[in-house]
C-alpha positions, -999 to 999 in steps of 0.1 A, spaced: -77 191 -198 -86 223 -210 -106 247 -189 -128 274 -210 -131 293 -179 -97 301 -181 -93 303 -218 -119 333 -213 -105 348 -182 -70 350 -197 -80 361 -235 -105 390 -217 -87 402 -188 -49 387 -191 -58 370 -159 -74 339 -142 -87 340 -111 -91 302 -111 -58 298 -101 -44 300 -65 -28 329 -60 9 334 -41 -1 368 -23 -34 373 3 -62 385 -15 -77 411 -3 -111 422 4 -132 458 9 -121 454 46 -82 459 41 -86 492 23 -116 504 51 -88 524 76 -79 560 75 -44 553 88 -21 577 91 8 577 68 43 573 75 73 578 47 96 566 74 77 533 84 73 524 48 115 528 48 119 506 76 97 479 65 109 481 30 145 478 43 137 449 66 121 434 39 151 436 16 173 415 47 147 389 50 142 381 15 179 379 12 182 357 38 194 381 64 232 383 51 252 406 24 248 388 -11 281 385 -26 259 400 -56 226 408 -66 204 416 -96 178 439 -101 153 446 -127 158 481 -135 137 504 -158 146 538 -142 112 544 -127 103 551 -91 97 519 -79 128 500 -90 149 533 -83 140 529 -53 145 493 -40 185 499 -57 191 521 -40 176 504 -4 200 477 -16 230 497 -20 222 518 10 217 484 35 242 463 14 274 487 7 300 457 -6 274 438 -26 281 436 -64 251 450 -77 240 443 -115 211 462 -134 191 448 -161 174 467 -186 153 458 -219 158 477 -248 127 466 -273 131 468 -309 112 499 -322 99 509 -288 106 536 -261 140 532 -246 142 535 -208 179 520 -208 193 557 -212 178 571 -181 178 535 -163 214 535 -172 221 572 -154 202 553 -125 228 523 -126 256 544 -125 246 567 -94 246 537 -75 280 521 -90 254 496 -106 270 477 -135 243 481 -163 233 449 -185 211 458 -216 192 432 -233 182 439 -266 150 422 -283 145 425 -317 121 399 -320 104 397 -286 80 366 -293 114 344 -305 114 326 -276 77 326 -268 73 286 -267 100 283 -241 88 314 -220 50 300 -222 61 266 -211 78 274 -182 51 295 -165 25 266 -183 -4 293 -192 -9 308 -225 5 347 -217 24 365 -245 34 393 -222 64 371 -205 95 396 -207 103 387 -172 113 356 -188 142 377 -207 152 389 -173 154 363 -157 175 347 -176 202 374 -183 199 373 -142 208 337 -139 238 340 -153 254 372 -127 235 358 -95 210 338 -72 195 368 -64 169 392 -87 150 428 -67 122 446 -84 97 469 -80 67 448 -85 41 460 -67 48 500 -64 16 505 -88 -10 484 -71 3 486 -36 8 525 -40 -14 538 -65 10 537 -101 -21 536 -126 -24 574 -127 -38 572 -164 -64 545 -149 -76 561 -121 -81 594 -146 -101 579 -166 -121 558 -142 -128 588 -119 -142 612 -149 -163 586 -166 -182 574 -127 -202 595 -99 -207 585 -64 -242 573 -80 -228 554 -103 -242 516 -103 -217 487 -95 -219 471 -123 -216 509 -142 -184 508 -123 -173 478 -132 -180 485 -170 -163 517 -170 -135 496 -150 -127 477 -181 -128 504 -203 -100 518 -184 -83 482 -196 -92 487 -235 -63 468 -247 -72 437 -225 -103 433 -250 -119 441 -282 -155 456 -292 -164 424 -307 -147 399 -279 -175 378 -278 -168 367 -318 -137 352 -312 -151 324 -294 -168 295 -307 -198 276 -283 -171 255 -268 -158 287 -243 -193 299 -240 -182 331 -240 -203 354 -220 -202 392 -204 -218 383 -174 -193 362 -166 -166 390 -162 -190 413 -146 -196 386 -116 -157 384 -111 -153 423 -107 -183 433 -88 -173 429 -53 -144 454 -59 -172 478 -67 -203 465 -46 -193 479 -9 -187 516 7 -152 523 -5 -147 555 -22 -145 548 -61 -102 551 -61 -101 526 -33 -124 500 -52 -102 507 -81 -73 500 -63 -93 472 -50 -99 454 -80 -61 464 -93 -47 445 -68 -68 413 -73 -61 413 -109 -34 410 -128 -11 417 -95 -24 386 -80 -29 360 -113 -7 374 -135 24 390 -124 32 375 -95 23 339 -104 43 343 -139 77 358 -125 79 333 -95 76 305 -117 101 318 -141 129 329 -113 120 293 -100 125 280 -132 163 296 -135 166 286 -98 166 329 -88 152 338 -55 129 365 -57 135 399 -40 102 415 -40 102 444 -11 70 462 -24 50 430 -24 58 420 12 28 411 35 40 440 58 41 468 35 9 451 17 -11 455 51 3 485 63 3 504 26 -34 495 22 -50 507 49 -32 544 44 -61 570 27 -55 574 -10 -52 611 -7 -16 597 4 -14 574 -32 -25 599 -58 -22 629 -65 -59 638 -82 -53 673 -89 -16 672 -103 -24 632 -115 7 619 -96 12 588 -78 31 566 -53 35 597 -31 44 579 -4 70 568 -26 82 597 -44 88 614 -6 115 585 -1 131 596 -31 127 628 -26 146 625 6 174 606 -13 175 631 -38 165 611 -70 143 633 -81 166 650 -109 169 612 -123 131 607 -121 101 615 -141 63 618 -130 53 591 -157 48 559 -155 79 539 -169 80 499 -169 93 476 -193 69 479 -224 76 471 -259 59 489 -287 34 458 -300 23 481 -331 59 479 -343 63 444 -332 26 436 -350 47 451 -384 79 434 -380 66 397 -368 36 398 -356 14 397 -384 35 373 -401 41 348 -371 0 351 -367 -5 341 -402 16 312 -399 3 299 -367 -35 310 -366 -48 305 -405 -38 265 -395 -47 269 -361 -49 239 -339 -73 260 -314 -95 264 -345 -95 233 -354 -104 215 -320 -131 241 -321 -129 267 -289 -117 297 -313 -138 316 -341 -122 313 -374 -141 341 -392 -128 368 -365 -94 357 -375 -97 358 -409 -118 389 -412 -88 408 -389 -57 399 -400 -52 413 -428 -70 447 -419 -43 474 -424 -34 502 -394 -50 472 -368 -55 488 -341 -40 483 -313 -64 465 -292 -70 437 -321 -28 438 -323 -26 425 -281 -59 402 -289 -43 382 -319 -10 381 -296 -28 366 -271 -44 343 -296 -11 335 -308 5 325 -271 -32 301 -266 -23 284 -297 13 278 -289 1 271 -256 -19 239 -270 9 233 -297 30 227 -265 6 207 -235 -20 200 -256 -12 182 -291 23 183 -283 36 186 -316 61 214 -304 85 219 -279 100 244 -259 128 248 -280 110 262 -307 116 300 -325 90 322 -331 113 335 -363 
């Protein structure tokens, strides 16, 4: 049974807090202490965290997700530090037409007498049905899937660095943005509209269009889900932080890469996203995240590296596995949408707007918004092509 709750949720904020989450939420009261901040305790709880989520023992071998940024820089080298004989394998994505990190990921690897794995994606929606129907919700954004499964085949083990920019203040362009465009005075619900303006490409000026009376599509709706990050006495960079943290942390990454590693029978090693560090990060002042004046963040984090002496491999910008979906829009996109959404199933059975389609998809230079909305239009459909009329299966190519 279909839930239009969800089908909003997901195609408006690429989350759904109707789902149980894996992590605590979190509430006003576990940013509300002025602790005071400790590189060195955040090192000891990360490395303990590394031992227990690897069962307390030296993995013959391990994977990591590595894109050369802070965070996964990091937990490699915590792993090579605590485990010295481990085989350690790095795996990067190199996206067709996009930035490639794999070069400086690659100088990371090799510090650390990482072998370095590269997989390449020309077509990164090829394997969208199989992705979608492991993690059973209709996401497009599902490149863990790609490494998870290069990691399946090197070791029961996979590290990353989810977390670093929710638990330690990462989303340097969002926080920007969010504090120049609010004031102490600024309403909660002002707060929470210039909130999801600072995630433009979540949604598109004319969102409510796309839906038919079926989803019952409505504003409001959103607005009541984000204002308690905003309604309470937190500074505005703590609410933000807030609200990052009970978004797509808590019903989209986390839930979506545990049920993939599950699915390729990988145990997760997640340091960053341990209930330790999660209690103890949040409660440190954010003067101690970001960096307002110089727009850095994950101090806390960059002093570990510092220490370590990384810095000459790292950058102050945000890096993370991201492909470029302009480029991919050219190259497949357009053409898989076409094929899929002008005899569209979710059209059909009445929950999505066929004039929005058809007045979009052919628009040239879309921008970038209306690219991820189509995308996600595209996964929803495969989504029901798969659990819901069941006319496709998981072995199907997006080609």
């Amino acid at each position: 049974m279909i839930n239009p709750t969800s089908i909003q949720n997901i195609l408006t904020l690429r989350y759904d807090p109707t789902q149980y989450p894996l992590l605590p939420k979190l509430t006003n009261v576990d940013y509300t202490s002025n602790e005071k901040p400790s590189s060195e305790k955040v090192e000891s709880l990360l490395l303990k965290a590394v031992n227990d989520q690897t069962d307390n023992k030296s993995p013959e071998k391990i994977s990591i997700a590595l894109s050369g940024g802070v965070d996964s820089t990091l937990i490699l080298k915590l792993i090579h530090q605590l485990f010295p004989k481990t085989e350690i394998n790095a795996i990067s994505i190199r996206f067709s037409e996009s930035v490639d990190e794999t070069k400086s990921a690659a100088v990371i690897a090799d510090k650390f007498n990482a072998n370095h794995h590269i997989v390449h994606l020309e077509n990164y929606l090829n394997e969208l049905p199989k992705a979608i129907s492991i993690v059973g919700m209709p996401f497009w954004d599902l490149h863990w899937y790609h490494v998870a499964k290069k990691a399946q085949t090197i070791s029961r083990y996979l590290a990353s660095g989810d977390g670093g920019d929710e638990i330690f203040g990462g989303y340097t362009f969002r926080y920007k943005k969010f504090l120049s465009l609010t004031t102490e005075n600024s309403t909660p619900q002002d707060k929470v509209m210039v909130y999801l303006k600072c995630h433009e490409r979540d949604w598109v000026p004319d969102q409510e269009k796309i839906f038919t009376n079926k989803i019952h599509f409505n504003w409001e709706d959103i607005y009541r889900l984000l204002i308690p990050y905003f309604d309470n006495k937190l500074s505005r960079l703590d609410q933000v932080l807030l609200a990052d943290y009970n978004g797509k942390l808590l019903y989209n990454f986390s839930i979506i890469n545990t049920s993939i590693n599950r699915f390729f029978n990988i145990k997760s090693v997640t340091p960053l996203l341990s209930q330790e560090i999660i209690q103890y990060v949040t409660k440190i002042s954010n003067q101690f995240k970001y960096d307002t004046k110089n727009d850095v963040g994950k101090l806390l984090l960059r002093e570990l590296t510092k220490k370590y002496n990384l810095d000459s491999v790292l950058t102050t910008e945000k890096l993370g596995f991201n492909v470029n979906t302009i480029n991919l829009w050219k190259n497949y996109g357009q053409r898989l949408c076409k094929y899929y959404l002008l005899d569209s199933r979710i059209i059909k059975d009445g929950w999505i707007n066929f004039e929005w389609i058809n007045h979009h998809i052919n628009e040239k230079d879309l921008n970038v918004w209306y690219v991820n909305k189509f995308l996600g239009l595209l996964s929803f459909e495969i989504w029901y092509r798969l659990f819901v009329t069941k006319e496709i299966d998981s072995n199907t190519k997006l080609e």
